[in-house]
N, C-alpha and C positions, 0 to 999 in steps of 0.2 A: 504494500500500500504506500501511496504516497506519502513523506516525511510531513505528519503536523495532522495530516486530515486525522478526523477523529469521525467514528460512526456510533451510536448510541441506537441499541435496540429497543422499540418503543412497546410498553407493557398497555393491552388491550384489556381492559376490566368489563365482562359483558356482563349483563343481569337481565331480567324478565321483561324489563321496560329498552332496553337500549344496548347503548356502551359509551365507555369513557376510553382517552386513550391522553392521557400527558403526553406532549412533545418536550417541552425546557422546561427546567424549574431552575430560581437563583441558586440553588442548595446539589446542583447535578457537574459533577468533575466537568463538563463538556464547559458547561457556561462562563461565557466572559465577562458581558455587559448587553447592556438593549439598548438596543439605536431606535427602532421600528420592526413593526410587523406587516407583512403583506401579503397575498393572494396572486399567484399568476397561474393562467388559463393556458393550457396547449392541447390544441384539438388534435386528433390521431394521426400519425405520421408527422407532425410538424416538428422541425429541429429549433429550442431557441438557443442562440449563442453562437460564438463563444466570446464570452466577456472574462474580464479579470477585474481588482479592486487592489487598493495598492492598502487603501485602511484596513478598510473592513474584511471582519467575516464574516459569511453566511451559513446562517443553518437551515438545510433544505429539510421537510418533512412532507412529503406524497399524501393529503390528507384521503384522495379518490381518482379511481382509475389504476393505472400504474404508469412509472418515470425511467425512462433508462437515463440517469447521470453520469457524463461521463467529466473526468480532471485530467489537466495536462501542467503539467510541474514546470514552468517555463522559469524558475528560479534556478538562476545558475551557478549560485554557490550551495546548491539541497544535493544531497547524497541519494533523492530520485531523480536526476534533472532527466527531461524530458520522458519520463515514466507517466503510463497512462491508463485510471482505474475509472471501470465500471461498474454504477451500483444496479442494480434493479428492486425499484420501491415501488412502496405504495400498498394497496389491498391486501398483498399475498406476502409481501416482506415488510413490514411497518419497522422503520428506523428512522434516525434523524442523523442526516450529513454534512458534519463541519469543515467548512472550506475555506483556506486560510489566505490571505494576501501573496500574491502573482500566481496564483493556480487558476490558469481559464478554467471553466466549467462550463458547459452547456446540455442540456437535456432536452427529450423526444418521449412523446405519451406514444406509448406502446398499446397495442390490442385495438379495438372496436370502439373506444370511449375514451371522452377526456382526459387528461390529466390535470388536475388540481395539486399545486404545488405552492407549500407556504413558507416563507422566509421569515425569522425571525435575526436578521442583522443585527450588528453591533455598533452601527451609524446611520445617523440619519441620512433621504438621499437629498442631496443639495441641487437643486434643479439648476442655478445657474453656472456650479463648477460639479461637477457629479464626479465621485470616485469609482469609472468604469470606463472600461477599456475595451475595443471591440474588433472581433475579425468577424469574417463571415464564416457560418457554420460550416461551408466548403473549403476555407482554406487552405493551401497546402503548407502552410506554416507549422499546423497542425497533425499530425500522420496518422488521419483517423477518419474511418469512411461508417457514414453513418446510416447506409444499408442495412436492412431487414437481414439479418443473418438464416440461411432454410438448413436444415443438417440435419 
């Protein structure tokens, strides 16, 4: 795994009416600090990314559907430089993925249905100087094809 990410398995609490499912709490090894929380939408097959953040970390948590996340370690004094992990979240794997300053990341809703993905960062985003960096999800910058794998 990449040097810094951190992944936290998310504990699913179901009962007669529902379920509960904690993503961060301030008292969990994983957490920093809170910037903000948000909600991003990717409809099936669509790639978003890839971005980087030079502050902030993000913690991705797949709350519906499922996410393939993938990192790319473009830090080039990390003992993974250019190493490149895939998670797959969401419904079937519930966890939350900490992603640490110069690690592009970008992710693709896998299957039939959405993918709902929620960010709890560790900075606010600043609309007029924004801490994000951006290739296109084709890039060859990149060595990573984000093809439907069949086997």
């Amino acid at each position: 795994m990449i040097a810094d990410v951190k992944v936290k398995t998310l504990k699913v609490i179901p009962d007669e009416r529902g379920r509960l499912m904690e993503i961060l709490r301030t008292d969990d090894e994983v957490f920093r600090k809170f910037g903000q929380i948000y909600l991003t939408v990717a409809y099936p097959g669509v790639v978003k990314g890839w971005h980087y953040h030079k502050v902030q970390y993000d913690n991705f948590a797949c709350v519906s559907g499922m996410i393939k996340l993938v990192l790319y370690d473009a830090r080039e004094n990390s003992q993974t430089y250019k190493k490149i992990d895939e998670f797959f979240m969401g419904l079937h794997n519930p966890i939350l993925v900490q992603i640490p300053p110069y690690v592009y990341h970008g992710f693709k809703a896998i299957g039939t249905q959405e993918g709902l993905m929620i960010n709890l960062s560790t900075e606010l985003y600043y609309y007029k100087e924004p801490d994000e960096f951006r290739l296109s999800p084709h890039s060859k910058e990149i060595p990573y094809d984000w093809s439907k794998v069949d086997g």
